[in-house]
N, C-alpha and C positions, 0 to 999 in steps of 0.2 A: 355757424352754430355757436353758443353762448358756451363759453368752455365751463361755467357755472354748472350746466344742465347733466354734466357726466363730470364731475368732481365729485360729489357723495352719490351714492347707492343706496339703497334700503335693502336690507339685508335681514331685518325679525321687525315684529313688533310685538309689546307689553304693553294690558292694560293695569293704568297705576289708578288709587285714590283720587289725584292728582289732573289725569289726561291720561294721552297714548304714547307710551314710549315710544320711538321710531330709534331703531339701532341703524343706524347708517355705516358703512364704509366707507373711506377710511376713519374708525374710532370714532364714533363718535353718537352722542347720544340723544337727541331729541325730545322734551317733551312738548306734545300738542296739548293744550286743554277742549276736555269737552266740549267747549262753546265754539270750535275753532267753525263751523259750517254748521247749519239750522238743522240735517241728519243728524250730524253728530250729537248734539246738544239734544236732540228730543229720542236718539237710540236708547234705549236699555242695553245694560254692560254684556248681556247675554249677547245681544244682536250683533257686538262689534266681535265676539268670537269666532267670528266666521266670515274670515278675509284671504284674499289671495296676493298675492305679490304679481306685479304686470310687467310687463315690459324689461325682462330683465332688474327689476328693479327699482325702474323708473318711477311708479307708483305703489300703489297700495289700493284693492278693491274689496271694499265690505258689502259680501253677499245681500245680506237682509235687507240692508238699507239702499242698496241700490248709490253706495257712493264711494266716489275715488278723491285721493288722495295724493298727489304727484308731490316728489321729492321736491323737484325745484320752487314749488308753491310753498313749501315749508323752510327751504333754503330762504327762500328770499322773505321771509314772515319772521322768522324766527332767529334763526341765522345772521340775518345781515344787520337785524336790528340791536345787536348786542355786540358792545367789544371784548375780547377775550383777554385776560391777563393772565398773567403766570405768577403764581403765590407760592412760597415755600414756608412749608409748616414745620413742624417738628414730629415725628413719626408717629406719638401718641396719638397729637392732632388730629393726624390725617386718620387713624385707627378711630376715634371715637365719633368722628364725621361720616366716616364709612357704617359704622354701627347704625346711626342715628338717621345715617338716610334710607338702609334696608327697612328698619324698625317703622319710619313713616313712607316710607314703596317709595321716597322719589331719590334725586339724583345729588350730589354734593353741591352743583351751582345752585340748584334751587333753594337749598338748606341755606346755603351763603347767600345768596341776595333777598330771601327772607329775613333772618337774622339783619342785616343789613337796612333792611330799609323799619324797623325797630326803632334807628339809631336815631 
């Protein structure tokens, strides 16, 4: 078995502006966009309201639409295609970053590689 497959969990999900949050264990937070699978992308935000968590975790099953979502599909889409750095700010920083990404429903990476690709 791929040790990848049970390293993160799903644990919630949030629909953003954006895409589907996916809260994972351990910490960590995922967004999917809309467009991720041809259900998704053609769902109304109402339909994706009504999902269940499978497998311990494993997945994610959106009633309406008759479609699933497994962690390790989004591990490996999302996840793997990004490298992670570690950036240190200055408290305010991080406070006005925090503001500004509830303010626009997404996540502080996203706010930074937005901003970023600007540049």
């Amino acid at each position: 078995m791929n040790t990848l497959k049970r390293k993160y969990i799903i644990k919630d999900i949030a629909l953003g502006n954006d895409g589907i949050y996916f809260k994972l264990f351990p910490n960590k937070i995922i967004t999917v966009p809309y467009d991720y699978t041809e259900k998704l992308k053609n769902a109304k935000k109402e339909d994706l309201k009504e999902y269940r968590l499978i497998g311990g975790g494993i997945g994610v099953h959106f009633e309406k639409i008759d479609e699933d979502i497994s962690v390790e599909g989004i591990v490996r889409d999302f996840i793997e295609k990004y490298q992670k750095i570690t950036v240190t700010l200055p408290y305010e920083l991080v406070n006005k970053l925090d503001e500004m990404a509830v303010s626009l429903n997404k996540d502080r990476s996203k706010i930074i590689q937005e901003a970023l690709k600007r540049i």
